[in-house]
Every structure is written in C-alpha cells, then in structure tokens.
C-alpha atoms as an extended CHARMM CRD file, in Angstrom:
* protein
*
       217  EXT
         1         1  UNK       CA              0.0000000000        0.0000000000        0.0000000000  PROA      1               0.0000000000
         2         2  UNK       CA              1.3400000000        3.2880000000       -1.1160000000  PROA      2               0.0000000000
         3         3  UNK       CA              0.1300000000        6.6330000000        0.6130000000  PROA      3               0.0000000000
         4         4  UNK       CA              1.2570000000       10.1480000000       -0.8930000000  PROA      4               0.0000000000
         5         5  UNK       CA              1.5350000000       12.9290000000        1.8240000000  PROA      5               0.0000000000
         6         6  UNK       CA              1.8800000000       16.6320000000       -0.3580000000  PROA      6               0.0000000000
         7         7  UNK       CA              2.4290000000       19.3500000000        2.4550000000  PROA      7               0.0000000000
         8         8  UNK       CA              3.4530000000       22.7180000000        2.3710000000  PROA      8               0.0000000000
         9         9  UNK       CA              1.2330000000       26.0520000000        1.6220000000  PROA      9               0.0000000000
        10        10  UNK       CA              0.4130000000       28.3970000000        5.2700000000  PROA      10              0.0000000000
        11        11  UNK       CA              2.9800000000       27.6580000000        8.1110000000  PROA      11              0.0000000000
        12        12  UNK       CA              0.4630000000       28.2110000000       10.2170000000  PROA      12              0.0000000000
        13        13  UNK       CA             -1.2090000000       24.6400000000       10.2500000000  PROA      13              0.0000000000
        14        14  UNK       CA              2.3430000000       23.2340000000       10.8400000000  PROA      14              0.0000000000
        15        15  UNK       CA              2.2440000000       21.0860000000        7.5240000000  PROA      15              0.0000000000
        16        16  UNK       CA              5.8160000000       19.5040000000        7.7960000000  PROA      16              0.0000000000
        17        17  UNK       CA              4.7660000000       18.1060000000       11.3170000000  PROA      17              0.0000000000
        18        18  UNK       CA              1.3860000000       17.3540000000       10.7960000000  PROA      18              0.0000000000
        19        19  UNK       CA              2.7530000000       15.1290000000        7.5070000000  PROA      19              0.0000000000
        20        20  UNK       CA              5.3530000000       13.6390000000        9.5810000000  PROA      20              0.0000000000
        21        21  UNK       CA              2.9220000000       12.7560000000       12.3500000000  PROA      21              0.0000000000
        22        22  UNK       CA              0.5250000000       10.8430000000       10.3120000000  PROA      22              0.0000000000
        23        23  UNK       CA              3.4040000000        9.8270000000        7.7430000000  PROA      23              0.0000000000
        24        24  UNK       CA              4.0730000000        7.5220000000       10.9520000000  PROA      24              0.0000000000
        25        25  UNK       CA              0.7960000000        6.1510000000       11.6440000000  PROA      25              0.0000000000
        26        26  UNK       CA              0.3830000000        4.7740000000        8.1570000000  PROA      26              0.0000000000
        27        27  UNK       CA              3.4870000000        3.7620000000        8.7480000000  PROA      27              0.0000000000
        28        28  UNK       CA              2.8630000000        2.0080000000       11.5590000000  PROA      28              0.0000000000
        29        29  UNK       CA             -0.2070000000        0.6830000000        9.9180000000  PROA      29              0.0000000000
        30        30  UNK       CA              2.2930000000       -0.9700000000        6.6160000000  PROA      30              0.0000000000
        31        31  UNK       CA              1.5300000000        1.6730000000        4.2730000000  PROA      31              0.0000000000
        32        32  UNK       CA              4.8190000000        2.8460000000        2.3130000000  PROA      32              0.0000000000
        33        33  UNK       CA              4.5640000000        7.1460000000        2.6840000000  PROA      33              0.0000000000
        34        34  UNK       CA              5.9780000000        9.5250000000        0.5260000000  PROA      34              0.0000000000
        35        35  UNK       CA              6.0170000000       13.0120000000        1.5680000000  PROA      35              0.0000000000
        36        36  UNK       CA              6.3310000000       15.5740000000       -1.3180000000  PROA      36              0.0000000000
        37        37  UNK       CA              7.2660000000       18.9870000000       -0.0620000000  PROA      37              0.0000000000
        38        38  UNK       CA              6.1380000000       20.8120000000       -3.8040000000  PROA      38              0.0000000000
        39        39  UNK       CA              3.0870000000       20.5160000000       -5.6410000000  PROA      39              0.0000000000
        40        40  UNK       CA              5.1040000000       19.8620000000       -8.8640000000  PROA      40              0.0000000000
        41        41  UNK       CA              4.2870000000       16.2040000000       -7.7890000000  PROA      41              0.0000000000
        42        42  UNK       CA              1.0610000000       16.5160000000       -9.2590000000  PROA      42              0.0000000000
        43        43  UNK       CA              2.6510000000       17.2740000000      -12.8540000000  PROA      43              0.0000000000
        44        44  UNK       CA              3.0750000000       13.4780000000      -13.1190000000  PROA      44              0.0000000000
        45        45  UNK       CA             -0.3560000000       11.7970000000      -13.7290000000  PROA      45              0.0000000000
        46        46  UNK       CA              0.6190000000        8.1670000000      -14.2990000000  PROA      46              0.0000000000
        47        47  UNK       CA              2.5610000000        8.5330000000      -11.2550000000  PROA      47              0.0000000000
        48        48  UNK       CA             -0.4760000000        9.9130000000       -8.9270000000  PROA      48              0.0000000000
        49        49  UNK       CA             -2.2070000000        6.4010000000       -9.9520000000  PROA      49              0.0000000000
        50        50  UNK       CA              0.2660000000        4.0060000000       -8.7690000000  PROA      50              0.0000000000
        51        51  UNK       CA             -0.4800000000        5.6110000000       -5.0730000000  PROA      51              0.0000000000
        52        52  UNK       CA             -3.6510000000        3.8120000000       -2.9790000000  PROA      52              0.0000000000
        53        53  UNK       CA             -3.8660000000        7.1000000000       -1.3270000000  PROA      53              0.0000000000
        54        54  UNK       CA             -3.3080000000       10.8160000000       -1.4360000000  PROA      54              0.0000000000
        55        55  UNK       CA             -3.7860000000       13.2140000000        1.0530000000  PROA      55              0.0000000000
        56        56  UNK       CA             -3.2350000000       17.1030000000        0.4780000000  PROA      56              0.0000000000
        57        57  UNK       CA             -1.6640000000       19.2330000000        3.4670000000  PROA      57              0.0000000000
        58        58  UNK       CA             -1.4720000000       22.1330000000        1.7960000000  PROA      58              0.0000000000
        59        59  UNK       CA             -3.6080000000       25.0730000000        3.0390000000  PROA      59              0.0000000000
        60        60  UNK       CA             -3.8000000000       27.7510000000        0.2000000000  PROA      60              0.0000000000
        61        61  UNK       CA             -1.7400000000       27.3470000000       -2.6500000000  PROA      61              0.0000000000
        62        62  UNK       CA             -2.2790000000       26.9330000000       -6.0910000000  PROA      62              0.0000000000
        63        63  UNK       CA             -2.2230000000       24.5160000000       -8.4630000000  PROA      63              0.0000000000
        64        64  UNK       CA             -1.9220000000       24.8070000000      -12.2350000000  PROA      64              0.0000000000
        65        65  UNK       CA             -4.8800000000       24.1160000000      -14.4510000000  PROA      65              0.0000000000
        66        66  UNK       CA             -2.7360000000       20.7000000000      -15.0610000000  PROA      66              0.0000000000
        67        67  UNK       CA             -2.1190000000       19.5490000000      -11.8350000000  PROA      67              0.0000000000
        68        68  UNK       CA             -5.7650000000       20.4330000000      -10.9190000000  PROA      68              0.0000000000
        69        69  UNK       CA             -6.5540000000       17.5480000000      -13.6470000000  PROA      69              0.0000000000
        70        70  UNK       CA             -4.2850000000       15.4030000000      -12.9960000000  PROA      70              0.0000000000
        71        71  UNK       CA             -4.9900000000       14.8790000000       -9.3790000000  PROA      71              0.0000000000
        72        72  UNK       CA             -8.5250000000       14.6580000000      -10.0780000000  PROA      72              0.0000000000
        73        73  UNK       CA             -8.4570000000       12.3290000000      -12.6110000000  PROA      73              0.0000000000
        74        74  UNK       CA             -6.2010000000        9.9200000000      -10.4440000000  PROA      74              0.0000000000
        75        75  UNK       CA             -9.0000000000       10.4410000000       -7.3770000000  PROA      75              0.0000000000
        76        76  UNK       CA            -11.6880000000        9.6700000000      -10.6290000000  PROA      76              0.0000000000
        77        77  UNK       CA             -9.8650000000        6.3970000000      -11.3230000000  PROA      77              0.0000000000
        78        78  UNK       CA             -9.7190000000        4.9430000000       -7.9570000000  PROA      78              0.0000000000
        79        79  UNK       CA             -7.4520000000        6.8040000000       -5.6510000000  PROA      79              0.0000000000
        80        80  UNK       CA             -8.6120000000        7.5010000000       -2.1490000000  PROA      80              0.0000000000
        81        81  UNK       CA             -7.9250000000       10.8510000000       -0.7540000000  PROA      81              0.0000000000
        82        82  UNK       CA             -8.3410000000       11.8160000000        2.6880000000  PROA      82              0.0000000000
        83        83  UNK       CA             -7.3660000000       14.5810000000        4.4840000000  PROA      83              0.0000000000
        84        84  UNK       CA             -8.4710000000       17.3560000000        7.0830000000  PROA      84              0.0000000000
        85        85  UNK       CA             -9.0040000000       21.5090000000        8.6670000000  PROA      85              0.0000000000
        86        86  UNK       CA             -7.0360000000       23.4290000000        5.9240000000  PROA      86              0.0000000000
        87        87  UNK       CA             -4.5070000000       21.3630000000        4.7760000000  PROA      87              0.0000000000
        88        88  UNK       CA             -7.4860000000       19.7820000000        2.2860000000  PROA      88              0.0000000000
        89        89  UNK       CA            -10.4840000000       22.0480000000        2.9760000000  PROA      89              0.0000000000
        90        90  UNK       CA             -9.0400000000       25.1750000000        2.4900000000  PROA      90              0.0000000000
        91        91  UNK       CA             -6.9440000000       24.3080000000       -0.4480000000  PROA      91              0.0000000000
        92        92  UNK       CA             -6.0520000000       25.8540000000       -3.7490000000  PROA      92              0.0000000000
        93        93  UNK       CA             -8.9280000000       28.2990000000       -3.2120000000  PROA      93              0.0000000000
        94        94  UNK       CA            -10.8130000000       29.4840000000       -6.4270000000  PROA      94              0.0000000000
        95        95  UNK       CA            -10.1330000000       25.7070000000       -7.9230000000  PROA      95              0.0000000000
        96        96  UNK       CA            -13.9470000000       24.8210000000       -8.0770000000  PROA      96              0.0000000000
        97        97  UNK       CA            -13.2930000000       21.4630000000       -9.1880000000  PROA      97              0.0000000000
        98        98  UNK       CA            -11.1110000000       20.4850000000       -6.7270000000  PROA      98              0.0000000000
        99        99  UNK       CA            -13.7430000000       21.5290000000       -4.1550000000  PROA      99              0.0000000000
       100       100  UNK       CA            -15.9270000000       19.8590000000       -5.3360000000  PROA      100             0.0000000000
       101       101  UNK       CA            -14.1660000000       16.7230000000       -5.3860000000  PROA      101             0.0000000000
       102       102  UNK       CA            -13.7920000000       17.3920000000       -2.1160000000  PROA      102             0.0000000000
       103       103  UNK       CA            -17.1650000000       17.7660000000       -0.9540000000  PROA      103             0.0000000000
       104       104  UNK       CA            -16.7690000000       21.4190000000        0.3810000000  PROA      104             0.0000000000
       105       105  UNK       CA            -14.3700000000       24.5390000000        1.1540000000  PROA      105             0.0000000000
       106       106  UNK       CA            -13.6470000000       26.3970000000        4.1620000000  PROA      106             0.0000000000
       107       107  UNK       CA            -14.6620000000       30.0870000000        3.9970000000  PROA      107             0.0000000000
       108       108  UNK       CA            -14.4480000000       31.5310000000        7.5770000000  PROA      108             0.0000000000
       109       109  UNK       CA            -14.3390000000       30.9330000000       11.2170000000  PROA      109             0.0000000000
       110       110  UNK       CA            -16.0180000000       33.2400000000       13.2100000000  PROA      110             0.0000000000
       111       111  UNK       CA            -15.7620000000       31.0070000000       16.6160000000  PROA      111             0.0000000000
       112       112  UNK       CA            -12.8140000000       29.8190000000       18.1440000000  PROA      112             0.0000000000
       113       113  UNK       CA            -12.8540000000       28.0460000000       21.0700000000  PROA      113             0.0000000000
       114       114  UNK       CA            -14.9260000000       25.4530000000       22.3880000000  PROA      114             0.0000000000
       115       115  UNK       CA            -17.5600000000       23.7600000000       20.5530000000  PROA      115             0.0000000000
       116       116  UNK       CA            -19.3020000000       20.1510000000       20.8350000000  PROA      116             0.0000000000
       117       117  UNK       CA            -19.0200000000       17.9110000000       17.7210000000  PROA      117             0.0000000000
       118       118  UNK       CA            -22.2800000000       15.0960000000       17.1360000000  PROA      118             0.0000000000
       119       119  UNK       CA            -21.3350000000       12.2520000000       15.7930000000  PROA      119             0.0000000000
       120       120  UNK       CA            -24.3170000000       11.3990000000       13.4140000000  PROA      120             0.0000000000
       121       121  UNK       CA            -23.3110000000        7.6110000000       12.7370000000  PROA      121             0.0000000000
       122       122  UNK       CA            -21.0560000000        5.5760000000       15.0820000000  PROA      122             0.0000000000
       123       123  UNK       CA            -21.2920000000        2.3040000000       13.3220000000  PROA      123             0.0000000000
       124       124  UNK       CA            -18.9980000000        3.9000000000       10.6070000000  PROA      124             0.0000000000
       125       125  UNK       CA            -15.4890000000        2.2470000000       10.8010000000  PROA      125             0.0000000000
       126       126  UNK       CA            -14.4510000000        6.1650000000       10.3920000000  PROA      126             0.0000000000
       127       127  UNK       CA            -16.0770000000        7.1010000000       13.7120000000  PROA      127             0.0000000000
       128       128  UNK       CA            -15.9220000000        4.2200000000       15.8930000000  PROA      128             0.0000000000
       129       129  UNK       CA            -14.5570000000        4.7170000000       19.0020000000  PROA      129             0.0000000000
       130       130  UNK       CA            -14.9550000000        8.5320000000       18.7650000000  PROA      130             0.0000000000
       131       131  UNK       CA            -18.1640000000        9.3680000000       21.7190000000  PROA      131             0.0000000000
       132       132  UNK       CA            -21.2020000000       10.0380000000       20.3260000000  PROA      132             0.0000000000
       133       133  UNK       CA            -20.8350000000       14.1710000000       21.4090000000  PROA      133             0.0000000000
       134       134  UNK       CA            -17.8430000000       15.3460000000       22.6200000000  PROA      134             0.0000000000
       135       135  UNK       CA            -16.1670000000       19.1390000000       22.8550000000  PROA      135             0.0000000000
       136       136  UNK       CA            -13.4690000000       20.2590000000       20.7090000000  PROA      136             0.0000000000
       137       137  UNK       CA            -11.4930000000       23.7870000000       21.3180000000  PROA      137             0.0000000000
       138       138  UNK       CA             -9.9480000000       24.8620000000       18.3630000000  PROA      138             0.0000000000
       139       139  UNK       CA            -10.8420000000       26.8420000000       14.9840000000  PROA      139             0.0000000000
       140       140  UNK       CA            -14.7920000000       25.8810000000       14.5300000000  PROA      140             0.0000000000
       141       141  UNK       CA            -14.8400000000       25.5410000000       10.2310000000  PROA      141             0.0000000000
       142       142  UNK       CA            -18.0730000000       27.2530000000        8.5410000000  PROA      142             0.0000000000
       143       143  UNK       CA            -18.0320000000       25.6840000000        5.1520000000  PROA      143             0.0000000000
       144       144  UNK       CA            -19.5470000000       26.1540000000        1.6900000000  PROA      144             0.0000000000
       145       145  UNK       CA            -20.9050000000       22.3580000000        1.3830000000  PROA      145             0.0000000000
       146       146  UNK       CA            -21.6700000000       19.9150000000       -1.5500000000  PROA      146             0.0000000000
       147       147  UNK       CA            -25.0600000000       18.3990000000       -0.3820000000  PROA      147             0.0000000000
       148       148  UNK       CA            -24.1080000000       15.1270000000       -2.2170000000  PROA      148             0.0000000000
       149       149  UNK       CA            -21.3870000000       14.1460000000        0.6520000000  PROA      149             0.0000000000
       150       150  UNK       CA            -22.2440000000       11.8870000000        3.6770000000  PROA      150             0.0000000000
       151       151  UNK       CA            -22.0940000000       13.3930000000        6.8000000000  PROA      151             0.0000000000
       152       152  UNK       CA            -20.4790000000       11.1870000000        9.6130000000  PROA      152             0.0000000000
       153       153  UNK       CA            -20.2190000000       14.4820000000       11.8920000000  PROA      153             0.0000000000
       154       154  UNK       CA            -21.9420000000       17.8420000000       12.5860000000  PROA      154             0.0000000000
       155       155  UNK       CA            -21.7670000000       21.0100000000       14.5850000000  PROA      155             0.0000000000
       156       156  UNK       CA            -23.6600000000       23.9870000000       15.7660000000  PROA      156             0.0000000000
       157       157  UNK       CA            -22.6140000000       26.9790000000       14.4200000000  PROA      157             0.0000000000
       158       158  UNK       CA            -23.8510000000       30.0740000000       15.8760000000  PROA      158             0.0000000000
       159       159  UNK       CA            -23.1890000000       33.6230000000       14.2820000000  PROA      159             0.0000000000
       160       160  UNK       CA            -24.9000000000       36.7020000000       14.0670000000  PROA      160             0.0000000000
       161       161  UNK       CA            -28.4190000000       34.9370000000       15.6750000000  PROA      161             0.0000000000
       162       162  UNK       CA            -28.4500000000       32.2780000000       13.5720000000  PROA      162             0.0000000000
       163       163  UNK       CA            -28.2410000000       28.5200000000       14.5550000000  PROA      163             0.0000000000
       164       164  UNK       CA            -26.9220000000       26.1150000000       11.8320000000  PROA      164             0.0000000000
       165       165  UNK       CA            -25.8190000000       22.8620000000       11.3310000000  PROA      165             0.0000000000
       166       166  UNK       CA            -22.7760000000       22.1040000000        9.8590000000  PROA      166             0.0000000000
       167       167  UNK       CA            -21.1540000000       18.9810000000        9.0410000000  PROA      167             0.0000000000
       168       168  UNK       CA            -17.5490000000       18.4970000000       10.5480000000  PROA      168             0.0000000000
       169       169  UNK       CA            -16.4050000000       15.0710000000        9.1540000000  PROA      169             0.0000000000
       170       170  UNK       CA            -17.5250000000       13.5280000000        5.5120000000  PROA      170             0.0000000000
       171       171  UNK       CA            -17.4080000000       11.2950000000        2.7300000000  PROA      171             0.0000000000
       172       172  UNK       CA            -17.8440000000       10.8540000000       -0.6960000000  PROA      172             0.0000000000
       173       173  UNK       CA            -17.6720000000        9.6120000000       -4.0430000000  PROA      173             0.0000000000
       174       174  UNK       CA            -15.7550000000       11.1050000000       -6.5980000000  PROA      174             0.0000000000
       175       175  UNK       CA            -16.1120000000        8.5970000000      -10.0930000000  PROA      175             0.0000000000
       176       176  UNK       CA            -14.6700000000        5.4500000000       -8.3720000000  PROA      176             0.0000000000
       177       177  UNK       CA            -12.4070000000        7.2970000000       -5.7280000000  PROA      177             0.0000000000
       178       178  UNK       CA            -13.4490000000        7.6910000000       -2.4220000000  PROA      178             0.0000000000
       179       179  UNK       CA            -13.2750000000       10.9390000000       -0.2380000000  PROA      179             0.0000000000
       180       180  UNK       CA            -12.9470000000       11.9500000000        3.4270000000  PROA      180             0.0000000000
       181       181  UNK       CA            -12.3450000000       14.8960000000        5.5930000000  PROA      181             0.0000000000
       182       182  UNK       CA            -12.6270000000       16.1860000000        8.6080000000  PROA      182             0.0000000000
       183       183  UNK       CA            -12.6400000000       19.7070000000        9.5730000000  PROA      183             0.0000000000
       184       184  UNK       CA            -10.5720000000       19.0800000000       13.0830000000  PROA      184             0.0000000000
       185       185  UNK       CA             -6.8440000000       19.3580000000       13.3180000000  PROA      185             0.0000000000
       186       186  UNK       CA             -5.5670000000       23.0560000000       13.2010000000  PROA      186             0.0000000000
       187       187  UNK       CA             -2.1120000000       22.1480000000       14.7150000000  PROA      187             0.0000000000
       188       188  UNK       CA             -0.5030000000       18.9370000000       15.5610000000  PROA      188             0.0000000000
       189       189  UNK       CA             -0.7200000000       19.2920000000       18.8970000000  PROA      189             0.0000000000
       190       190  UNK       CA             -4.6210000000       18.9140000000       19.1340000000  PROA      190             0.0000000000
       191       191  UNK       CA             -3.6890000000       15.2210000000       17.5270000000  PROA      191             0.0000000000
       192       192  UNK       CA             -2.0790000000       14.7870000000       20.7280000000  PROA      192             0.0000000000
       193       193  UNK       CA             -4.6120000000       16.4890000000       23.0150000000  PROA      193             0.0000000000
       194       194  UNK       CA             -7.4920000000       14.4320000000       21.1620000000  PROA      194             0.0000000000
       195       195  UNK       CA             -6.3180000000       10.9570000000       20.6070000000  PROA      195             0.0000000000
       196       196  UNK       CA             -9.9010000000        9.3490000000       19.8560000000  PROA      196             0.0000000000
       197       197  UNK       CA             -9.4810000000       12.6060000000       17.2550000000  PROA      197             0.0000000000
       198       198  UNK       CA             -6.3390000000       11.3800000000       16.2200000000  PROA      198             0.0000000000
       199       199  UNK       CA             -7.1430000000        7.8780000000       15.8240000000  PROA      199             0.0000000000
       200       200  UNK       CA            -10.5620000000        8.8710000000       13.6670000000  PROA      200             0.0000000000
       201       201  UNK       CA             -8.6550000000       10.5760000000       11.4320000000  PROA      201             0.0000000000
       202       202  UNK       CA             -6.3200000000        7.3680000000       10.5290000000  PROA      202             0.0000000000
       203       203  UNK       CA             -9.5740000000        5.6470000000       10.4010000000  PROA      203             0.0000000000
       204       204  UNK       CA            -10.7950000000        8.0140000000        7.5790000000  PROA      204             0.0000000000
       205       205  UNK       CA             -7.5510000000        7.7240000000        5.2300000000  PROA      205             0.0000000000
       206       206  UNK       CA             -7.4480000000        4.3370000000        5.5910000000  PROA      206             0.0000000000
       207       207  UNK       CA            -10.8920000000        3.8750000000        4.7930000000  PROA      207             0.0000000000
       208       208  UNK       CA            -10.6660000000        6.6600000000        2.0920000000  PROA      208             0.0000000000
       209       209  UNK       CA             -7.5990000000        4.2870000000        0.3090000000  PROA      209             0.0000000000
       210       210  UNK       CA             -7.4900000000        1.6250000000       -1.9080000000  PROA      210             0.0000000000
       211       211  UNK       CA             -6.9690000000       -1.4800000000        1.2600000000  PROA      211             0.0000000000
       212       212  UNK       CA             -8.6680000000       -4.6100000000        0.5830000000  PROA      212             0.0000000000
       213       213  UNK       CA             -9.5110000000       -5.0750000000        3.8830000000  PROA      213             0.0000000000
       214       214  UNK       CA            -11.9220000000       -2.0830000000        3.8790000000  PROA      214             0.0000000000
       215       215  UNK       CA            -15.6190000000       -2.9360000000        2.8390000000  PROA      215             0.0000000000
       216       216  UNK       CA            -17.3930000000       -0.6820000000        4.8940000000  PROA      216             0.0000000000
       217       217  UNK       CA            -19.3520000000        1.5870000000        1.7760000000  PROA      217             0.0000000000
C-alpha cells in the first residue's frame, strides 16, 4: 500500500509536522509514505495512480490548471484521498473542481474556542470509538458544502443569531475514488490532546484508500 503525503502552503497549520505525524501512523499501519514537499508532484499523472492514497496538506496554494486535472483524474480512477481543517479544505482556493471533489471549502471561522461535535453515525469504521458528542477547542470551520457528501459528523454553528448545522467530518464519491475529511486538526498538537481525534482521522484515510480489507461503503 502506497500513501502520498503533499504538504506545504500556510505555516500556520504546521504542515511539515502534521505530515510527519501521520506519515508515521500509516506507517505504523504498513503503508509505504511519501512526503512531497512541492506541488510539482502533481505534474506526473501516471505517477499519482500508482499511489492507494493521497492526502493534500497544503492550506492555500495553487495549483496549475494541469495539476488540478491530474490529481482529479487519479482520485476519478480509484485513488482515495483523505485529508483534514485546511490542509485539504481550504486548499487551492478558487479551484472549483477540486472543491468539489472534495465535498466542500472552508470560507471563515467566526468562533474559536470550544464547541461540541455530534457524531451522526457511530457504526462507521471512520467514527468508531470517537463518543457520540464530545467538545473540541480549536478553529470551529463554517463551510460552503456539496449536499451530495455523507455526513459522519456535525456542529452547531452560531453567528450573528443564527443557529446552523454544519457537518464536521464527511465522505464521498468522486467517479470510483473515495473521499474523506474532517474539519478538526488546526495544529498537531490537538492530535495529541485528542487521541480518539487522532485515531478517527487514521480511520478516515485508511478507509478513504485503496486497502482490501476495507468494505465498509
């Protein structure tokens, strides 16, 4: 199993120690990791499609109309991608395709702080072991959202007297590629403060890439 880590983009989500972090927990869990510190990684298609996994840590950025493609046509074929906060949701903004491959796009966050996450479906292998409500203190994501995704996690967001839900961890389709995210993670060390956080987030790029032993749909 092959797992393609591209970080870089805003220093401010610590992307060379987030991908190092998770680089050894798929590791650990016998994937082979390559971390790619430059997005000219994505000027190889053929290449993209040998991986069972990629997972963008790259908040902001840009890609060229090329790598845009080329990325999305190795999800398209059967590559799983999988990634979280602003390393994948806030992305290459402006690339509309490659938001909507990923099932939505940060756009602001009002709150920081403490908020409680509801975990909408348990029996996912993505979410077991996470509780069933629990508070998080970090940046809460409001998000421009594909209504196509599956939503394994919501959140109320409150702002300027309004109460709405939004989702906080998701899946989807994207041709025969599969998708997650999760809007938690701002810094590494809330990996380390939230372990079942942590551990749900391995879940979801596992489940996201190509494993045989994954049949949960």
């Amino acid at each position: 199993m092959k797992a393609l880590i591209v970080q870089g983009g805003w220093e401010g989500h610590e992307p060379e120690t987030v991908a190092k972090f998770f680089a050894k927990a798929l590791e650990h869990e016998g994937f082979e990791v390559v971390i790619a510190g430059t997005l000219d990684v994505f000027d190889d298609a053929e290449a993209l499609t040998t991986y069972n996994l990629i997972s963008p840590c790259w908040t902001m950025g840009e890609l060229t109309p090329e790598q845009s493609a080329n990325l999305r046509a190795a999800i398209h074929s059967g590559v799983g991608l999988g990634g979280f906060h602003g390393g994948m949701g806030d992305a290459f903004r402006g690339d509309l395709d490659y938001e909507w491959m990923v099932g939505g796009h940060f756009v602001g966050h009002p709150h920081v702080g403490e908020y409680t996450v509801e975990v909408k479906d348990s029996s996912h292998p993505i979410t077991q072991g996470l509780p069933e409500s629990f508070l998080y203190d970090s940046e809460q994501y409001y998000m421009m959202i594909d209504p196509g995704i599956t939503v394994l996690a919501d959140t109320i967001y409150t702002y300027e007297g309004q109460a709405i839900t939004m989702p906080v961890i998701w899946t989807k389709q994207w041709g025969a590629g599969r998708v997650f995210y999760s809007a938690l993670g701002h810094k590494a060390d809330e990996f380390i403060k939230y372990p079942a956080v942590s551990q749900m987030t391995i879940n979801g790029i596992k489940w996201a890439s190509r494993t045989p032993e994954v049949q949960h749909s």
